[in-house]
C-alpha positions in Angstrom: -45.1 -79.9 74.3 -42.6 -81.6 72.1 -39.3 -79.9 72.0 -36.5 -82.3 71.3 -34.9 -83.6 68.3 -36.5 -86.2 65.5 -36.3 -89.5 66.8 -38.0 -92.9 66.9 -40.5 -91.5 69.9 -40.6 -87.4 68.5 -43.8 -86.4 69.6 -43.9 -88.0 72.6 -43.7 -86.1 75.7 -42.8 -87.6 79.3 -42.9 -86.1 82.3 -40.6 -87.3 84.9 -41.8 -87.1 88.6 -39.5 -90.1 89.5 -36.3 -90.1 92.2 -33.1 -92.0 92.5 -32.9 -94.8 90.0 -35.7 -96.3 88.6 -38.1 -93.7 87.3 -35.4 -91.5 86.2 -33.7 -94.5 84.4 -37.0 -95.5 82.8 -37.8 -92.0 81.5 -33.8 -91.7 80.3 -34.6 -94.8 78.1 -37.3 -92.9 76.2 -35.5 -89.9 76.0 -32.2 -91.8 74.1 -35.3 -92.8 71.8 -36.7 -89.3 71.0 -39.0 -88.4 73.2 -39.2 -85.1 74.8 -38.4 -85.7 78.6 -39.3 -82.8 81.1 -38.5 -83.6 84.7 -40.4 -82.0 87.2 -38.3 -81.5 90.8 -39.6 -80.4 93.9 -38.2 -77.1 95.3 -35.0 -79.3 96.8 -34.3 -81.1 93.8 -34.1 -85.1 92.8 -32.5 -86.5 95.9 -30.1 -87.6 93.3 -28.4 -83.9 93.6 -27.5 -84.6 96.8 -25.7 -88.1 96.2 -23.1 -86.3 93.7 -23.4 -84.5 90.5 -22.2 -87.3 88.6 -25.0 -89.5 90.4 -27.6 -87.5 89.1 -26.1 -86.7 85.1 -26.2 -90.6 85.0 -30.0 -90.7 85.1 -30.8 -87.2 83.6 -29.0 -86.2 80.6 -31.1 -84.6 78.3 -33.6 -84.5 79.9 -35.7 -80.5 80.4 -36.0 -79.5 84.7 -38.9 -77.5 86.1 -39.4 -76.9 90.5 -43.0 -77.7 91.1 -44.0 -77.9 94.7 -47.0 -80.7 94.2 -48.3 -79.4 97.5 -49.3 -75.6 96.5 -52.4 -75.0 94.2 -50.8 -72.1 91.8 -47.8 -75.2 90.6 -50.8 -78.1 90.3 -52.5 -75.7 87.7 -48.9 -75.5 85.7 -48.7 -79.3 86.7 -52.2 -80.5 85.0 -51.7 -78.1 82.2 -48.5 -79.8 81.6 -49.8 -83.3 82.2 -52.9 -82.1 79.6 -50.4 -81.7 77.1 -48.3 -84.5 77.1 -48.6 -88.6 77.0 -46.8 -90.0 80.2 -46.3 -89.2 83.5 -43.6 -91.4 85.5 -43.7 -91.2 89.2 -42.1 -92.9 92.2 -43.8 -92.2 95.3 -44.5 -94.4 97.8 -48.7 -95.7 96.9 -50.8 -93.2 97.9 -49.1 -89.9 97.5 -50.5 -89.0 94.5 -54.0 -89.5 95.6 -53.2 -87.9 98.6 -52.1 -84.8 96.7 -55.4 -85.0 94.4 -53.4 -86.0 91.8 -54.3 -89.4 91.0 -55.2 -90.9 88.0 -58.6 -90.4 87.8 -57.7 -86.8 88.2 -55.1 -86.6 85.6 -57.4 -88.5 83.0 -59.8 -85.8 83.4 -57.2 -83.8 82.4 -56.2 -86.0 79.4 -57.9 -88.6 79.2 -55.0 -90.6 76.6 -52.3 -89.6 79.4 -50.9 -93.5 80.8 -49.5 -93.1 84.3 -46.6 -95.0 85.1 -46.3 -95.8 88.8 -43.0 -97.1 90.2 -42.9 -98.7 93.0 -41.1 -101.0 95.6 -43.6 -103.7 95.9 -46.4 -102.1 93.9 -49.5 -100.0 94.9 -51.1 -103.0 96.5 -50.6 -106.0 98.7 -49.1 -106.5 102.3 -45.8 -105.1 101.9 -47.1 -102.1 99.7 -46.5 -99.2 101.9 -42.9 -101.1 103.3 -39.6 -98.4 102.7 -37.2 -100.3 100.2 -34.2 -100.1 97.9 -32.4 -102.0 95.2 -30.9 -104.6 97.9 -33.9 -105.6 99.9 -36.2 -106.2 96.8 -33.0 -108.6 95.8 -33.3 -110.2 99.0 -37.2 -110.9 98.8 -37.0 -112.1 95.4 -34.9 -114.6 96.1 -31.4 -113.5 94.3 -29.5 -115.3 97.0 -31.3 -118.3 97.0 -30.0 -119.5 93.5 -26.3 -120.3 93.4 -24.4 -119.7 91.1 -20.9 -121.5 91.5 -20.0 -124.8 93.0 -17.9 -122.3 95.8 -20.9 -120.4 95.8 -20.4 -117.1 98.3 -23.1 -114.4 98.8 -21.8 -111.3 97.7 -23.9 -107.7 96.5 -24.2 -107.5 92.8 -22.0 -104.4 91.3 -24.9 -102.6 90.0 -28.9 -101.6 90.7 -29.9 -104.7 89.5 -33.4 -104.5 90.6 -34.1 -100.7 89.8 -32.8 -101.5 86.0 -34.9 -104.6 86.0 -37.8 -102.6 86.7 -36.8 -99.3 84.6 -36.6 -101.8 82.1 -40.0 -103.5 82.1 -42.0 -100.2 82.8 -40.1 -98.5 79.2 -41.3 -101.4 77.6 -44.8 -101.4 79.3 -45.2 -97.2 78.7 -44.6 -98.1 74.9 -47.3 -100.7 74.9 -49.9 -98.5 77.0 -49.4 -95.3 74.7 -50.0 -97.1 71.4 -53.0 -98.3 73.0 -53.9 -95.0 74.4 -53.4 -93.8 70.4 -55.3 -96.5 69.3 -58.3 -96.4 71.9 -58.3 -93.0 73.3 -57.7 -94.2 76.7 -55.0 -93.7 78.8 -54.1 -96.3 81.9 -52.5 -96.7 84.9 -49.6 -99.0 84.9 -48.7 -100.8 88.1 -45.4 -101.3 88.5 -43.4 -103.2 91.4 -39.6 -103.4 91.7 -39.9 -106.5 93.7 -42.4 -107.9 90.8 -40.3 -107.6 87.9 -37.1 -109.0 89.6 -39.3 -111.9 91.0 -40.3 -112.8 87.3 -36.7 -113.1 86.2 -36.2 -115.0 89.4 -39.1 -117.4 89.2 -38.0 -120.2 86.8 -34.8 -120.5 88.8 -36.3 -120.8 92.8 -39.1 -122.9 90.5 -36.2 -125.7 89.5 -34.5 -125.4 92.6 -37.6 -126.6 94.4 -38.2 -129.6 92.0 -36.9 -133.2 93.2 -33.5 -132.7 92.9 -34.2 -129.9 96.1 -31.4 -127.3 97.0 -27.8 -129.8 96.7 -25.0 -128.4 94.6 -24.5 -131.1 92.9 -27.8 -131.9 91.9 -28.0 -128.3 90.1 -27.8 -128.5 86.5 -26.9 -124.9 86.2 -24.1 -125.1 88.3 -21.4 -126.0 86.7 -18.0 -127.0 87.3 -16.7 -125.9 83.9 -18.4 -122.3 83.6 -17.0 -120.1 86.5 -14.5 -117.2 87.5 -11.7 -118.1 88.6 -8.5 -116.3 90.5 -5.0 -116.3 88.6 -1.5 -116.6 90.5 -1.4 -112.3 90.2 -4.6 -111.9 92.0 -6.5 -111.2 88.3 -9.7 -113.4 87.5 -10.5 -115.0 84.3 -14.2 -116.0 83.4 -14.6 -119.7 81.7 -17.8 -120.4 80.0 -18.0 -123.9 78.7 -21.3 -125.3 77.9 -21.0 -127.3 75.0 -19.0 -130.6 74.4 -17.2 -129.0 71.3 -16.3 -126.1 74.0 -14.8 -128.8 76.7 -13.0 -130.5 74.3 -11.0 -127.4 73.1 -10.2 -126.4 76.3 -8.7 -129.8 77.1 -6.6 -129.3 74.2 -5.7 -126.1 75.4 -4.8 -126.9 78.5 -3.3 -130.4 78.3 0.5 -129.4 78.5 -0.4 -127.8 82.3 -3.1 -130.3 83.1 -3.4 -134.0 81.5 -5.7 -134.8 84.5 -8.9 -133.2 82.4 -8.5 -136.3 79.9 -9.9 -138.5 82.5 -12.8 -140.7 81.0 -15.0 -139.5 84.4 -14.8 -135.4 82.6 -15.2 -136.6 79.2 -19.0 -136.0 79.5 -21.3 -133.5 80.6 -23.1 -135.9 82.7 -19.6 -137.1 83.8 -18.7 -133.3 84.5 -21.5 -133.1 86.4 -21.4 -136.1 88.8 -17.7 -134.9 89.4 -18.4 -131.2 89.8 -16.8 -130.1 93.3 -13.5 -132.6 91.9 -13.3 -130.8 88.7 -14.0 -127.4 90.1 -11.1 -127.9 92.5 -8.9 -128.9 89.9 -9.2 -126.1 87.5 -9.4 -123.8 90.6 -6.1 -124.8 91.7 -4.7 -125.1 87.4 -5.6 -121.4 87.0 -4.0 -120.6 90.5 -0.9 -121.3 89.6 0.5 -119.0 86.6 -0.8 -115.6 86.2 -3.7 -113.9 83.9 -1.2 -113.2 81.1 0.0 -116.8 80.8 -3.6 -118.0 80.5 -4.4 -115.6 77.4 -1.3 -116.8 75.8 -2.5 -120.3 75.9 -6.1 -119.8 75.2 -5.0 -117.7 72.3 -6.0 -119.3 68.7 -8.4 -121.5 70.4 -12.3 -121.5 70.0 -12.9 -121.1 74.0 -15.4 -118.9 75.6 -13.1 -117.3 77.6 -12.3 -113.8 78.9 -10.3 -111.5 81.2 -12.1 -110.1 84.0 -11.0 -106.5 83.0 -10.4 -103.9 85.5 -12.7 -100.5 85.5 -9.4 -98.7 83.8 -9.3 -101.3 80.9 -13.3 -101.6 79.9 -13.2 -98.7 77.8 -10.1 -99.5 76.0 -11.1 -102.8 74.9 -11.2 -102.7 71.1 -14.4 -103.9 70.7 -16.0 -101.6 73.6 -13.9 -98.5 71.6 -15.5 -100.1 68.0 -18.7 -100.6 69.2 -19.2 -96.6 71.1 -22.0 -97.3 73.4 -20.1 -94.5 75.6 -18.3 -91.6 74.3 -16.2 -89.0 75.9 -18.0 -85.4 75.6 -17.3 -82.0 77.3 -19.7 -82.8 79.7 -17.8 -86.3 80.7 -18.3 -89.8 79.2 -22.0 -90.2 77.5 -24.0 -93.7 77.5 -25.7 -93.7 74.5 -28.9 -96.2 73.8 -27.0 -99.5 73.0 -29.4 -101.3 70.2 -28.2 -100.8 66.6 -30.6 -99.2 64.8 -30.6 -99.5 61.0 -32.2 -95.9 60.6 -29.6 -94.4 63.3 -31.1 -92.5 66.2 -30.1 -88.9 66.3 -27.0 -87.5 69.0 -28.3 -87.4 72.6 -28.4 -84.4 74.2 -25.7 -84.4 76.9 -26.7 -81.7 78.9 -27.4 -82.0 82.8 -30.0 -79.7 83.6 -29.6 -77.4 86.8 -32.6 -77.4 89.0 -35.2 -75.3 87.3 -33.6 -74.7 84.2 -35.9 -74.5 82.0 -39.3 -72.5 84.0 -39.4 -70.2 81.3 -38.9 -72.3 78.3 -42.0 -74.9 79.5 -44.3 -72.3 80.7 -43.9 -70.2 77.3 -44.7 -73.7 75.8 -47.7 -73.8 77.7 -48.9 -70.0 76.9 -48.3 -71.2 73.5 -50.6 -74.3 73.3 -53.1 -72.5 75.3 -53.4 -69.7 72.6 -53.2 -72.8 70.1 -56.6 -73.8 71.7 -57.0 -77.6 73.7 -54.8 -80.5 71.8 -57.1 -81.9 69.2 -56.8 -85.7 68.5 -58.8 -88.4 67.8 -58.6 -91.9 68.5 -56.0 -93.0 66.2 -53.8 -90.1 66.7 -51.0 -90.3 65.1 -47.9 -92.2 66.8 -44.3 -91.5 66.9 -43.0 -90.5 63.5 -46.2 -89.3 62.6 -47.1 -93.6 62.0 -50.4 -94.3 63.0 
């Protein structure tokens, strides 16, 4: 069923069941990696059409779009002859829903048997709160995100982006790649389990784990709150982010900053342990220093120092940084600005295909694929087929 261009994952085919964010996200990631993606849509479309064209192009460049209704027998043939013929299936549903529509796993393994399914799900496809509705800011909520602060003024505020959906995206990529060279390897395909709230709570974990040692929930007894390594507001209304860590850090910034403010001399600041025991003090202090001149007056003096400093740049200067422009994660393309896959790769990756497929595109392209392979005979492999890049 392959049909896209040489890449790290040519060969590899995904089907893309998923809605929203996560799924979609998590198939978009193979894709940028080679992999042929084919998103199947029921008759209404992703419920990412509806939230703006620009909403659903984020998650589905490149990828291929057939309607299936799940529901009707003639488009489950065309379904399991599809999932016959390719190596993941990403879905989204709420657990249960594929069973319901005899289309769980057991069913699809009888169709391939190396297929893995990867299931994405709020809070996985068991437990209490499996069949609970949820989106990106609840699973934050119950996986403790608010209950670790952050800053000594610490406020609770909703992160800028879908922090748990790309948490999870993330993790089930990563977990699809492990499961289909196993599949390759074995023969076997699997189901892969995966929870939104799970994957956020195991970046949470070590944090709530400290924060219920002996030192309990105080500020000040924190040690990754810190007085020294905020944001803070400029006289213009700007914001400038400070992150100093280590003593060589500190002691630059001093030096930076002693014309405006000889105060951070003071023997009780001169150590982190000082810093520390002082940390509400010294976070007023530098609160109030970089309150009173404006954003541009602070580069000037951090300039030609070794601080780890920056601008809080505003959406209109992020892609006109010289380093963002240098390093082209994004480009600008007739279709509107492309995120590209942003790891380095010493044997480049080939162009992504920018495309935004309309709803049902490609029917005809994926069903003469399938007439194809059928005449072709069943796919022939054995146990150590051969993996992406024809490595196996």
């Amino acid at each position: 069923m392959s049909a896209g261009a040489a890449g790290y994952l040519s060969g590899l085919t995904v089907l893309d069941l998923g809605q929203l964010h996560p799924g979609p996200y998590t198939a978009l990631l193979l894709g940028q990696l080679g992999a042929t993606v084919i998103k199947v849509e029921k008759p209404q479309g992703d419920t990412a059409r509806q939230l703006g064209a620009e909403t659903f192009a984020k998650y589905n460049r490149g990828k291929q779009s057939i309607c299936l209704d799940l529901k009707r027998g003639e488009d489950q043939r065309i379904f399991l002859q599809l999932v016959e013929r390719c190596d993941v299936v990403v879905e989204g549903f709420r657990p249960g829903v594929m069973a319901r529509l005899g289309l769980d796993y057991a069913r699809l393994a009888r169709a391939n048997p190396r297929v893995v399914l990867c299931s994405i799900s709020g809070f996985g496809q068991t437990g209490p709160y499996a069949q609970r509705p949820g989106h990106d800011v609840n699973y934050m909520a119950l996986a403790g995100y608010w209950a670790v602060p952050s800053q000594v003024r610490d406020v609770m505020a909703r992160p800028r982006l879908r922090l748990s959906d790309y948490c999870a995206a993330m993790h089930a990529a990563l977990a699809i790649l492990a499961a289909v060279q196993d599949a390759r390897a074995s023969g076997a395909g699997q189901h892969l389990d995966v929870s939104i709230h799970d994957t956020l709570m195991a970046w949470m974990a070590p944090a709530l784990h400290a924060m219920n040692g002996p030192a309990g929930a105080a500020i000040e007894q924190m040690a990754h709150v810190m007085p020294d390594n905020d944001v803070f507001e400029t006289a213009d209304g700007r914001h400038l982010a400070l992150g100093i860590l280590e003593e060589a850090f500190w002691r630059n910034l001093c030096a930076a900053l002693a014309p405006s403010c000889p105060g951070l001399a003071a023997a009780r600041y001169r150590t982190r342990a000082g810093r520390m025991r002082e940390k509400r003090a010294l976070n007023d202090l530098l609160r109030a220093l970089f309150k009173s001149r404006g954003l541009a007056h602070w580069e000037r003096v951090f300039d030609g120092h070794d601080i780890p400093w920056a601008p809080v740049l505003r959406h209109d200067e992020v892609f006109e940084d010289p380093h963002v422009r240098h390093r082209a994660v994004t480009s600008d393309t007739p279709e509107g600005r492309l995120v590209g896959f942003p790891v380095k790769f010493s044997k480049p990756l080939p162009p992504s295909a920018s495309g935004v497929p309309a709803l049902d595109q490609h029917r005809e392209e994926i069903l003469a694929r399938l007439r194809a392979g059928e005449q072709a005979g069943p796919r022939q492999a054995g146990p150590r087929e051969a993996g992406p890049r024809g490595q196996a």
